[in-house]
C-alpha positions as CSV (number, residue, x, y, z in Angstrom):
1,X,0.0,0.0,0.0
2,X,3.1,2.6,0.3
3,X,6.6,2.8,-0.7
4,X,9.6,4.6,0.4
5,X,9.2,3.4,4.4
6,X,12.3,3.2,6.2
7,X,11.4,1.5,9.4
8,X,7.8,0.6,9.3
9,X,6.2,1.1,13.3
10,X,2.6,2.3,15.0
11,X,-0.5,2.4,13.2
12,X,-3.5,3.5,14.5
13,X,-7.0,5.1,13.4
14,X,-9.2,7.6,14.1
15,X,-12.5,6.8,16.2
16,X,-14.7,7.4,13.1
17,X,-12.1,5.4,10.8
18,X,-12.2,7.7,8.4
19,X,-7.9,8.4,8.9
20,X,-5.2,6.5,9.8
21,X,-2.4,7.0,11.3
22,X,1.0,5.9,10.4
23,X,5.0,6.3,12.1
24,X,8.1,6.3,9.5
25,X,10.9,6.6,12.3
26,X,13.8,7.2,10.7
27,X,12.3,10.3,8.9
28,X,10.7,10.9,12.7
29,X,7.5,11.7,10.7
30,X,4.0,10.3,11.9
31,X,1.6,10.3,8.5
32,X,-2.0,10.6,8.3
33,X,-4.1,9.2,5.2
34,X,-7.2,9.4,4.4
35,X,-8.7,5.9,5.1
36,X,-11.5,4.1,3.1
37,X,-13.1,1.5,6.2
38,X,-14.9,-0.3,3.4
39,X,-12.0,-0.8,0.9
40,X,-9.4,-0.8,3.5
41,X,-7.9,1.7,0.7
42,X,-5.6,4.6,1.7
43,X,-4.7,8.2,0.4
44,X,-3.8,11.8,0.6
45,X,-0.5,11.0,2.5
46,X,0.4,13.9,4.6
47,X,2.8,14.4,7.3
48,X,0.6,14.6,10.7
49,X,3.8,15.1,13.1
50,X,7.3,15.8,12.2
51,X,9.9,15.4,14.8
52,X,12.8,15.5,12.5
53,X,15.9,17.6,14.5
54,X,13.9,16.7,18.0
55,X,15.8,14.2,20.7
56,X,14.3,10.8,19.9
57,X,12.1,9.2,17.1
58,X,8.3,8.4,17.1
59,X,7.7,4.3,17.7
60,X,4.5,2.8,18.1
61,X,1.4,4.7,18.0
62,X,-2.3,4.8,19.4
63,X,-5.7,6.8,19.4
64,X,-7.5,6.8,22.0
65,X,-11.5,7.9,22.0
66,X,-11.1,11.5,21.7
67,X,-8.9,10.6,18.6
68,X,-5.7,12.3,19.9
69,X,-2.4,10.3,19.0
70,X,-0.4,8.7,21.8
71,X,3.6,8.3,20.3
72,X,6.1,6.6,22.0
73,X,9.4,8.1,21.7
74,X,12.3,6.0,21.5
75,X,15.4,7.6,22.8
76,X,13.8,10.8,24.5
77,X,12.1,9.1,27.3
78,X,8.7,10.1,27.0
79,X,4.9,9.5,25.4
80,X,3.4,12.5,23.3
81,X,0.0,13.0,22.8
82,X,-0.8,14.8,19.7
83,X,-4.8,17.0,19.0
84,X,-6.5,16.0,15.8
85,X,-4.5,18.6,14.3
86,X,-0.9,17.5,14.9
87,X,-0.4,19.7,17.7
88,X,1.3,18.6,20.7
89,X,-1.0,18.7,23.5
90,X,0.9,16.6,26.2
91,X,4.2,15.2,27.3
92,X,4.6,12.4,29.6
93,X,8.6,11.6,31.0
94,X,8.9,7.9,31.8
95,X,11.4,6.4,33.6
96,X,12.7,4.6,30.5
97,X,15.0,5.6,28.1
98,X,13.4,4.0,24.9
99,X,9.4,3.7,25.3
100,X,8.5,1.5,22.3
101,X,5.0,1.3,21.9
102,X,1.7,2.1,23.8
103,X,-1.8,0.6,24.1
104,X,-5.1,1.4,25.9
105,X,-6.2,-1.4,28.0
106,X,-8.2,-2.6,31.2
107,X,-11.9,-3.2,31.9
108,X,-13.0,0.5,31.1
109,X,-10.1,1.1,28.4
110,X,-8.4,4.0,30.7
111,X,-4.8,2.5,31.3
112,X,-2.3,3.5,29.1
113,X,-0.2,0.6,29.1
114,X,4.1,1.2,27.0
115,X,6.2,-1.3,26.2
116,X,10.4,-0.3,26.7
117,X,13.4,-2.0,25.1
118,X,16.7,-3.0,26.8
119,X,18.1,-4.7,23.7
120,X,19.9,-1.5,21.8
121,X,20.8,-0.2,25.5
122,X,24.4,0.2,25.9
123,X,25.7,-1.7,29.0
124,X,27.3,1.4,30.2
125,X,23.7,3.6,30.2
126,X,21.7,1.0,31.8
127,X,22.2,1.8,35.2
128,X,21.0,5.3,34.5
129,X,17.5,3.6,33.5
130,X,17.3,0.2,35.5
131,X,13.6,0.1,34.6
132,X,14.9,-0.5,30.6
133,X,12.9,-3.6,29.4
134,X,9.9,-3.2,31.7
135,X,6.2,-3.1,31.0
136,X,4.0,-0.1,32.3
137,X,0.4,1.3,33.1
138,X,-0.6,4.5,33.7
139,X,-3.9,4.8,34.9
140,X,-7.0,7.6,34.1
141,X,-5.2,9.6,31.5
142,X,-7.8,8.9,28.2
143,X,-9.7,6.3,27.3
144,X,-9.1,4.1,24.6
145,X,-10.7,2.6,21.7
146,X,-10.9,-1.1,20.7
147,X,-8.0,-2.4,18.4
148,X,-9.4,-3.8,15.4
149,X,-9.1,-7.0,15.3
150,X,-7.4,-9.0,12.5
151,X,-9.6,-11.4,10.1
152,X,-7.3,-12.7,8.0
């Protein structure tokens, strides 16, 4: 469906499923397109976030019900949350250095649950984030939406 991705991470889509959201990391761009539900079809690439010259590089990606976009950012130890518009409208410091992806979760949908690596951590840094490989929740932030799930 597209060409020219570097490294391929979050997708997500709006609550109405009429975009979807798409991270390009090494170009530190999160796309938006407009999204056909019915055809599964994309179009109108346009850049939704660019980060380029910013600490750290958008990972995984998701919406929650308000249809803002939750970012991980490797590297910069933090989640972004992103308006409809693009706009940055929160930052959240974690106590990791590479946040890797993020997902709503629970009963109710209201934990924000990240994933962090360890892998790509340099021996010598880890003991500045011992937490490095971990799983997290953070509780009553948003509320999510349900995944899609995959029929194929």
């Amino acid at each position: 469906m597209e060409t020219g991705i570097d490294i391929s991470n979050g997708i997500g889509w709006s609550p109405d499923n009429k975009v979807m959201y798409y991270t390009d990391s090494t170009p530190q761009l999160i796309y938006a397109y407009d999204f056909d539900l019915a055809t599964g079809s994309i179009a109108n690439r346009r850049v939704f976030v660019d980060r380029s010259g910013q600490r750290g590089v958008p990972d995984g990606l998701t919406v929650d019900a308000d249809g803002f976009v939750w970012s991980a950012v490797w590297g910069d130890r933090c989640i972004e949350r992103y308006d409809p518009a693009g706009r940055l409208e929160r930052r959240i410091d974690v106590p990791v250095l590479c946040p890797t992806s993020v997902a709503f979760g629970g009963e109710n949908l209201d934990e924000l649950y990240f994933t962090s690596a360890l892998i790509e951590i340099p021996k010598e840094e880890r003991y500045k984030y011992p937490l490095d490989g971990n799983l997290f929740c953070i509780k009553g932030l948003a509320k999510g939406i349900a995944e899609p799930k995959f029929e194929g």
